[in-house]
Structure formats: structure tokens, C-alpha cells
C-alpha positions, 0 to 999 in steps of 0.5 A, a space after each residue: 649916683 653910682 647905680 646911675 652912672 653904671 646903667 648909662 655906661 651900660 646903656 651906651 654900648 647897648 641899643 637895646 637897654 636904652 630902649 628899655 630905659 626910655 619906656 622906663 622913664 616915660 613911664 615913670 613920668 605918666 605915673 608922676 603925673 596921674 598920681 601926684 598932678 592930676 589929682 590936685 589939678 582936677 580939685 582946684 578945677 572943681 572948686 572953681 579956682 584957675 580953671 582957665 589958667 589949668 586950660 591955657 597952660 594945658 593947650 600951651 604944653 600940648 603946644 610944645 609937645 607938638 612942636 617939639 615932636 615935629 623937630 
């Protein structure tokens, strides 16, 4: 909680860490996502189970993104 607390200070003087930050974050949820999500998801489609619950809740979340990126 500390480390965190210094990195924000330091990244609220500074524009270029919170550039640096944010790729960091971002990366760290791609990673999340291709390690841990995919795989599961991938298997449960292959098995035939909620296929079209994996699909609906996909083209949901790109919704978002999309209207979240046009905000």
C-alpha cells in the first residue's frame, strides 16, 4: 500500500510516469486476460457449454468499450 501510495505521488507531479503507469497497467490486464480467461473460456466453448453466453457477454463488453472510448 505504501509502494503505491509513493508511485502515485510521484506519478502526479510527473506526466511522463503516468504515461509509463498506464502502459504498465494495461499491460498487466492483457496479461491477465490471455493467461488466466482465455484459456477457461476457450475450453468451456469447445465442450459445448455457453457458447452463446461466452458470445453475447463478448460483443456486450466490446459494446462498452466502444461507448466508453466515444465518451
Amino acid at each position: 500500500i505504501l509502494l503505491g501510495l509513493a508511485i502515485s505521488i510521484f506519478a502526479a507531479q510527473t506526466h511522463t510516469a503516468i504515461l509509463y503507469l498506464t502502459t504498465f497497467a494495461g499491460g498487466a490486464f492483457v496479461y491477465v486476460i490471455v493467461r488466466d480467461l482465455l484459456p477457461s473460456t476457450l475450453q468451456n466453448i469447445r465442450n459445448g457449454k455457453s457458447t452463446l453466453i461466452h458470445m453475447l457477454f463478448g460483443i456486450i463488453g466490446i459494446g462498452i468499450m466502444l461507448g466508453v472510448s466515444n465518451l
